[in-house]
C-alpha positions as CSV (number, residue, x, y, z in Angstrom):
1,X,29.3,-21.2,-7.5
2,X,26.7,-22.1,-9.3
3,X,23.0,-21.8,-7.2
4,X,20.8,-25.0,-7.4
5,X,17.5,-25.4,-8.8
6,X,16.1,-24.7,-5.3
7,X,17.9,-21.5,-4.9
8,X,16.9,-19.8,-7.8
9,X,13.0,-20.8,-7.4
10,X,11.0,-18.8,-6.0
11,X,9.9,-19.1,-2.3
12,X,7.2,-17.3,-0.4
13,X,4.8,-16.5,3.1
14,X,3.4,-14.6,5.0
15,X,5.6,-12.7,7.6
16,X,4.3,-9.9,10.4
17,X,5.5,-6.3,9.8
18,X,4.6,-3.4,12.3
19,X,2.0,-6.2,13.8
20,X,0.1,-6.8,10.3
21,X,0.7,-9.8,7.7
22,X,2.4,-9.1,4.3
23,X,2.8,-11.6,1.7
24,X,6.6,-11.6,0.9
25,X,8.1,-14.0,-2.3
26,X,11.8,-14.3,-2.5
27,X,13.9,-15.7,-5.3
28,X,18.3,-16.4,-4.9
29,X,20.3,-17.6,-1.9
30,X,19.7,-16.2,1.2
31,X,23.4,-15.9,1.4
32,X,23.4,-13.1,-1.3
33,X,23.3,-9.5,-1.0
34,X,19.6,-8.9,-0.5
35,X,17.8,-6.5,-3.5
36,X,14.4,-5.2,-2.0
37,X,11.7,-4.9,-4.9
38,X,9.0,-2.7,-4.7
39,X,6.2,-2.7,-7.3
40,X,4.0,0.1,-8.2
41,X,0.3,0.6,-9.6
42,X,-1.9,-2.0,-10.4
43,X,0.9,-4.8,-9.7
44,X,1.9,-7.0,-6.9
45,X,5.1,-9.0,-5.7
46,X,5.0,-11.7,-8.1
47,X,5.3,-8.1,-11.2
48,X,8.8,-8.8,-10.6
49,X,9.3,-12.5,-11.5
50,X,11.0,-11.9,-14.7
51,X,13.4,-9.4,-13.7
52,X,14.1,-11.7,-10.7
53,X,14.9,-14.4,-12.8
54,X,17.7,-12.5,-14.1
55,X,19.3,-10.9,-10.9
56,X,19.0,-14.0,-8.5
57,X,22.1,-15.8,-9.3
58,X,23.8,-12.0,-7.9
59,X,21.5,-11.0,-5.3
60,X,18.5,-12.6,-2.8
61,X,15.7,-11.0,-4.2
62,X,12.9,-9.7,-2.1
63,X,9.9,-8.8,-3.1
64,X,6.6,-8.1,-0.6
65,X,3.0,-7.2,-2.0
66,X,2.9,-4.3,-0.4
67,X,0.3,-2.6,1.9
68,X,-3.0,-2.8,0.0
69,X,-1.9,-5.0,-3.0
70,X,-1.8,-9.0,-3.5
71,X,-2.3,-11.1,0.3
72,X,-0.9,-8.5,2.1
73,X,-2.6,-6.2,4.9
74,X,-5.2,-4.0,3.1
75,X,-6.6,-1.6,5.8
76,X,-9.5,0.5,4.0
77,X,-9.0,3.9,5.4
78,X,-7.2,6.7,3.4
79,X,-5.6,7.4,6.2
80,X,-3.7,4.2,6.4
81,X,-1.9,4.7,2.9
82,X,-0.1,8.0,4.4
83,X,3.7,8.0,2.8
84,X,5.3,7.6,6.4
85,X,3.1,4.2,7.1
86,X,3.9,2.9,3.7
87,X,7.5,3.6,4.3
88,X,7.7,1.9,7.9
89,X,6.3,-1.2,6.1
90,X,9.3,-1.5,4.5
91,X,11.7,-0.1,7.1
92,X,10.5,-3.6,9.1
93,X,11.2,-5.2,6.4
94,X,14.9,-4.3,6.1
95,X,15.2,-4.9,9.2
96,X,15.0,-8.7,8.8
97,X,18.6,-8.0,7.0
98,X,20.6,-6.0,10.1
99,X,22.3,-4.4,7.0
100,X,21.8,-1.7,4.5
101,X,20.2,-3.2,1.3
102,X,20.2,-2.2,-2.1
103,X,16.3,-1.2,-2.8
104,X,14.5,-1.3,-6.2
105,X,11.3,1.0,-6.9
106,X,8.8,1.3,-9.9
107,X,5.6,3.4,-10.5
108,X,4.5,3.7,-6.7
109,X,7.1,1.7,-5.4
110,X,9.3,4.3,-6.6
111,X,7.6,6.7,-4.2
112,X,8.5,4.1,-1.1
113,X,12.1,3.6,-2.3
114,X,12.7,7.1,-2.6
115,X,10.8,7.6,1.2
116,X,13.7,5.3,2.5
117,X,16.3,6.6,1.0
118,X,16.1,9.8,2.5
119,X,14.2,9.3,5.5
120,X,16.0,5.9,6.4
121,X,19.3,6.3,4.8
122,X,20.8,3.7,7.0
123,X,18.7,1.2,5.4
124,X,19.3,2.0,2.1
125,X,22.8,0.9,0.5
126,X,22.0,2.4,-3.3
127,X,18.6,3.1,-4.9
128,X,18.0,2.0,-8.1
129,X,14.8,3.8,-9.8
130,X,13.1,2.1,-13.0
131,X,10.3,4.5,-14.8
132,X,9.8,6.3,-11.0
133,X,9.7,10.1,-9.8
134,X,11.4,11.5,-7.3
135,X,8.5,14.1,-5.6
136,X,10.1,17.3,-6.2
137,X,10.7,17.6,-9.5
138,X,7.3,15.4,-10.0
139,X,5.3,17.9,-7.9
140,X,7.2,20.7,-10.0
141,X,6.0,19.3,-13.1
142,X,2.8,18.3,-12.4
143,X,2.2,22.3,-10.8
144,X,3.7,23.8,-14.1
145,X,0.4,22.6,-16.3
146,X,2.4,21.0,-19.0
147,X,2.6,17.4,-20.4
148,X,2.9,15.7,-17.3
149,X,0.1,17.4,-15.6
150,X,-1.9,16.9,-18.9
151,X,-0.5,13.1,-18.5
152,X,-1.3,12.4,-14.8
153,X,-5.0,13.9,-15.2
154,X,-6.4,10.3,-14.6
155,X,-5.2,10.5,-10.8
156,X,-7.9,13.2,-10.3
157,X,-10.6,10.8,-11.4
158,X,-9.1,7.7,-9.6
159,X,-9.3,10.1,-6.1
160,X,-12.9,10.1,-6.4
161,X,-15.0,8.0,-3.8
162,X,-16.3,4.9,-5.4
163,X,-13.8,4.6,-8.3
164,X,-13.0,1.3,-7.9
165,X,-16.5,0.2,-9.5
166,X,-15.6,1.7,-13.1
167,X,-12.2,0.1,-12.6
168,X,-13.6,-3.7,-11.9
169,X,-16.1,-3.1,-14.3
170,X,-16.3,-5.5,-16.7
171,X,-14.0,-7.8,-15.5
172,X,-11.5,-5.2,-15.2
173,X,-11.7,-3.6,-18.6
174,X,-11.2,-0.4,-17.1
175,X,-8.6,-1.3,-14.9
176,X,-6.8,-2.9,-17.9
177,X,-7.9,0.4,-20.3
178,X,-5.9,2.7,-17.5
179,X,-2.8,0.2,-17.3
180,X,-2.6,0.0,-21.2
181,X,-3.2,4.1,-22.5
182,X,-0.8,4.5,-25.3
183,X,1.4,1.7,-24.1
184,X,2.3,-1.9,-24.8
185,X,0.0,-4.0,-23.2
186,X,1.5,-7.0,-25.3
187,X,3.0,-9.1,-22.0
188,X,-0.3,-9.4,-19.7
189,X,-2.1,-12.2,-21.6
190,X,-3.1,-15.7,-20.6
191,X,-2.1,-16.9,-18.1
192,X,-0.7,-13.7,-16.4
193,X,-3.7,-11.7,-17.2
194,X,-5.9,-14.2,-14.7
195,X,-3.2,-14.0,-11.9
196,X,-3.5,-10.7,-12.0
197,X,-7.6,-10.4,-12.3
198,X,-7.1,-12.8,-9.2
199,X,-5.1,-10.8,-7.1
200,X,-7.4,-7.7,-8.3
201,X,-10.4,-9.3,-7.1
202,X,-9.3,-10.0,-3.1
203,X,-11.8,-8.4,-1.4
204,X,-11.0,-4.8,-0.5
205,X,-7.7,-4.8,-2.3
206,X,-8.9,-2.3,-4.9
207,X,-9.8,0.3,-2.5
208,X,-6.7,-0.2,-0.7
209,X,-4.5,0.3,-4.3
210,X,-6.7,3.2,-4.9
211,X,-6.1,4.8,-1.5
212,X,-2.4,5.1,-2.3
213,X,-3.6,8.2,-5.0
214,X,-6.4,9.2,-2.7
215,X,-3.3,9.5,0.2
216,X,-1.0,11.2,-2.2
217,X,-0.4,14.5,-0.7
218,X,0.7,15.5,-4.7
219,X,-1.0,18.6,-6.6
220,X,-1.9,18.5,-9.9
221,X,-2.5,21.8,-12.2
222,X,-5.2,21.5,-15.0
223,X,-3.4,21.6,-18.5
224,X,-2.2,25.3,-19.1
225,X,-3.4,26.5,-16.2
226,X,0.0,26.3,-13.5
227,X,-0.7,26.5,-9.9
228,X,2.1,27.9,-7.4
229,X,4.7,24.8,-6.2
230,X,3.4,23.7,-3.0
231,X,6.1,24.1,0.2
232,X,8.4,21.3,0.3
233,X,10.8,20.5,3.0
234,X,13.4,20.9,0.2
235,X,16.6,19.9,3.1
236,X,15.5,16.5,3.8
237,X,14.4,15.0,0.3
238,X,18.3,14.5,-0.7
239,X,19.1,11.3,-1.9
240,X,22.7,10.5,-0.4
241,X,23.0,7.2,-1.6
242,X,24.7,5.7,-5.0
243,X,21.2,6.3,-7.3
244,X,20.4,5.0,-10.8
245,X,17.2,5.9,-12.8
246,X,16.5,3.7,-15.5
247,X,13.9,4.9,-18.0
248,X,11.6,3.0,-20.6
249,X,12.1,5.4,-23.3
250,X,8.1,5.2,-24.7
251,X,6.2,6.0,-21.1
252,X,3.7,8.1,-21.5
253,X,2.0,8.0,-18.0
254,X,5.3,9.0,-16.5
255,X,7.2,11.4,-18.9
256,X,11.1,12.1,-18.9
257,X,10.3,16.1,-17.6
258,X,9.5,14.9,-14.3
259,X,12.4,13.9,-13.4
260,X,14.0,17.4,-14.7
261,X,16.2,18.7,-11.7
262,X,16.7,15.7,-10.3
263,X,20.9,16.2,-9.7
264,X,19.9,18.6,-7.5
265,X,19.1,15.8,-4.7
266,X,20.7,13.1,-6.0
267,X,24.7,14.1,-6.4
268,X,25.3,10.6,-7.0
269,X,22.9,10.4,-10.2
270,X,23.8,7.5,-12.8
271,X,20.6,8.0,-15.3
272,X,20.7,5.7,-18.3
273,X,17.4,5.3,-21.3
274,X,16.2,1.8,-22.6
275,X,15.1,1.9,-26.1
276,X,11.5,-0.1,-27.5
277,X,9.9,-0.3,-24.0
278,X,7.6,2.1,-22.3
279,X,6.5,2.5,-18.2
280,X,6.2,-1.4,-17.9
281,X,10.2,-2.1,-18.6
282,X,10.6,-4.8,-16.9
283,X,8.0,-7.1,-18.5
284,X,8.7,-6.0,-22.0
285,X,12.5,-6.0,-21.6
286,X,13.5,-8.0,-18.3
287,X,17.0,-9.0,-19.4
288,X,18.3,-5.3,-20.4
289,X,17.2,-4.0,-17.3
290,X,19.0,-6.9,-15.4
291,X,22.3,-6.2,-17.3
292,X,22.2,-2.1,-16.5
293,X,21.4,-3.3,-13.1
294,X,24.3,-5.4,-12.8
295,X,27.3,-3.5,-14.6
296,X,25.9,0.1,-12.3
297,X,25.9,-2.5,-9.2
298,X,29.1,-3.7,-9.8
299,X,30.5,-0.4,-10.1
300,X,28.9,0.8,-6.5
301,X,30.1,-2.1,-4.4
């Protein structure tokens, strides 16, 4: 059946999660199998309008600004950014569904996904991945000194106390100049460009996005000079869900060699490439990631 006008548009509020207030917007019948949508780095909720747009009609999509972003809770503490608070944001979340849901990450969000799926695999019916890294082979690749540690060198500078200045500077400019390196840019104009200066500019939300790289637990090797693989609890990042990683074939922030090994803790890997788009995919080509989506979920029912 056809969803009305009502269904499909978006709603959102303000709900309480672990005793804090996140901003949650929701687009599709209630009814529907519900899609969790996690954004990443320097996004909100409302990143994922497009793609929503496209999946609603087959799933109620959910997606919160999460903990330091948008309207939600933005504690300014590094502390408070730790991986296991981040992921018991969401686990709460879930929760609201008393079922397993199907949970999408990006950029940082992919780093939360990835938490629940193998910390909380009872909450997590399939993962789907879009330009994300699992940590192990991510940690692996930033430790070896190659492109991807050459790639992620702006994380060192972000880590620095009192970052955020350079990044508002300028209404944003460098904010905007970090988003954009040797990408398309092309779909945050006009209109989109000030909701996104607007959500920026909530007092203390750039420390709190910050804090998520200053909380980040992740090594990174200088360029040619490899430092030894830091001790991972290798037994408990296994992925035992249905998992598909969809990649913007042009990203240069995140680069296709850190996600080299990836099988090994993900036996249910489905990895497919999308051509002419780079790390923001799902601006630049919302429909084509919608129709992977759909045919792998309709294959993992």
């Amino acid at each position: 059946m056809e969803q009305s006008r009502e269904e499909r548009s978006m709603q959102a509020g303000f709900i309480t999660l672990n005793g804090k207030p996140f901003f949650i917007r929701r687009w599709g019948d209630p009814a529907l199998p519900p899609l969790l949508m996690l954004h990443g780095f320097p996004e909100y909720g409302g990143a994922w309008e497009e793609l929503a747009k496209h999946l609603c009609d087959h799933f109620h999509c959910i997606a919160p600004d999460q903990r330091g972003y948008g309207q939600s809770w933005a504690p300014p503490k590094v502390g408070d950014y730790a991986a296991s608070k981040l992921v018991a944001d969401m686990a709460a979340l879930i929760a609201e569904s008393k079922a397993p849901v199907t949970v999408l990450g990006h950029d940082w969000g992919a780093a939360v996904a990835y938490g629940l799926a193998m910390f909380r695999p009872e909450l997590v019916s399939r993962l789907i991945i879009a330009n994300g890294v699992h940590p192990v082979p991510f940690q692996r690749a930033l430790a070896s000194g190659g492109a991807q540690a050459a790639a992620s060198q702006y994380i060192l500078a972000l880590r620095e106390e009192g970052s955020e200045a350079g990044l508002k500077k300028d209404e944003f400019a460098g904010l905007r100049a970090l988003f954009s390196t040797n990408m398309d840019l092309g779909w945050l104009r006009g209109d989109r460009l000030a909701r996104y200066q607007a959500e920026w500019s909530r007092p203390g939300r750039l420390r709190g996005m910050v804090n998520w790289y200053r909380a980040s637990p992740l090594q990174i090797a200088a360029p040619g000079a490899p430092i030894p693989m830091p001790d991972l609890p290798l037994q408990r990042l296994h992925v035992p869900q249905p998992h598909l990683l969809v990649w913007g074939a042009n990203d240069t922030a995140l680069l296709l060699e850190a996600t080299e090994g990836l099988e090994e803790f993900a036996p249910q890997l489905t990895r497919t490439e999308i051509q002419g788009c780079d790390h923001w995919l799902h601006h630049q080509k919302p429909q084509a990631l919608a129709e992977v989506i759909l045919r792998w979920t309709a294959q993992t029912v």
